[in-house]
C-alpha positions in Angstrom: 122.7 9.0 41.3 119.2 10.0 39.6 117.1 7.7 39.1 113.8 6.4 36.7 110.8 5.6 38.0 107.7 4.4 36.5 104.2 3.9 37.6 101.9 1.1 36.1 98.3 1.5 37.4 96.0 -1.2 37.7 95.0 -0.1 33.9 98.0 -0.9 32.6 98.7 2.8 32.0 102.7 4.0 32.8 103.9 7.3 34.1 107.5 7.8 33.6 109.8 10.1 35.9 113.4 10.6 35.3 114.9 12.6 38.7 118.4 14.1 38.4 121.3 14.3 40.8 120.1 17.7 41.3 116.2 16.4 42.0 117.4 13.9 44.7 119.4 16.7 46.4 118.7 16.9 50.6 116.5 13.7 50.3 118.8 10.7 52.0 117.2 6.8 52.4 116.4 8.2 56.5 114.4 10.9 55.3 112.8 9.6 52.5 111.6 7.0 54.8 110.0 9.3 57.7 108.1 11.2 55.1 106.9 7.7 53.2 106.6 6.8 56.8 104.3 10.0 58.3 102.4 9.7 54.8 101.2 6.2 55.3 100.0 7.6 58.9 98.4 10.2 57.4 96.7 8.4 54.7 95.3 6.0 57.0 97.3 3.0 54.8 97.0 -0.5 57.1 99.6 -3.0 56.8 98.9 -5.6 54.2 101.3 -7.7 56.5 98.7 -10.1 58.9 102.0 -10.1 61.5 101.5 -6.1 61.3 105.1 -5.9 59.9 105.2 -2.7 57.7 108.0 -3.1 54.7 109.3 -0.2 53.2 107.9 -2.0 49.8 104.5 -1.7 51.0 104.6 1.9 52.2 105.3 2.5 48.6 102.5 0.9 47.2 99.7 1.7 49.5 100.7 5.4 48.9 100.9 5.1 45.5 97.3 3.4 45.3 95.7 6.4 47.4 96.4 8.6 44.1 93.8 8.2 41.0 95.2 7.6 37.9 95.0 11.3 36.6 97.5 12.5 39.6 100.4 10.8 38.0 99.3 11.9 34.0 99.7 15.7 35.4 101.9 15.2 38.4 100.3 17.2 41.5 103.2 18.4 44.2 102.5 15.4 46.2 103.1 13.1 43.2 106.3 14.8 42.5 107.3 14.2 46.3 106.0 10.6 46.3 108.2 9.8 43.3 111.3 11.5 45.7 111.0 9.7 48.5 110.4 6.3 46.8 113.6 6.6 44.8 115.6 8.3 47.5 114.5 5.4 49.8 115.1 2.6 47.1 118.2 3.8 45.9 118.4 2.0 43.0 119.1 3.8 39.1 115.5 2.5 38.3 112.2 1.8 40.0 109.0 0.5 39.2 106.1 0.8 41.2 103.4 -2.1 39.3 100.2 -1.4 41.3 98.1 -3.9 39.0 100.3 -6.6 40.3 101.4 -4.9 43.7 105.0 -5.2 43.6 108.1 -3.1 43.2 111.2 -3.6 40.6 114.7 -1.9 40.4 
């Protein structure tokens, strides 16, 4: 199942990415969630959870916020990877990632 998934910064601004069968290929939810997972680490992200509970929804969007703006206009490798594991990990046919109002939608 491919999926859509746009991006809406804080500006408003939408990035649109339409991933294939062929796109999502090798990534399952378990992997896509270790690399959203060792990303986060490596980012530095902190829980926005106060109890320290880390949701897959917020791995998501604390990645997504660590890119500026023109990263997702001219998608670097990383971008491209991002958008992967996000829909491999959601598994829905569409997925929004709102960072203005900090919330996912399928």
């Amino acid at each position: 199942m491919g999926c859509h998934v746009t991006i809406v910064t804080g500006k408003g601004e939408r990035y649109e990415f339409e991933l294939h069968d062929a796109d999502l290929a090798g990534m399952d939810a378990r992997k896509a969630q270790e690399w959203l997972g060792q990303e986060f680490e490596a980012a530095g992200c902190v829980p926005t959870n106060p109890v320290g509970k880390l949701l897959l929804a917020d791995k998501i969007l604390c990645l997504a916020k660590t890119q500026k703006d023109a990263a997702y206009a001219e998608p670097t490798p990383w971008v491209m990877s991002f958008v992967r594991a996000s829909a491999a990990a959601i598994g829905r046919a569409v997925l929004t990632i709102d960072l203005g109002n900090h919330s996912l939608g399928y």
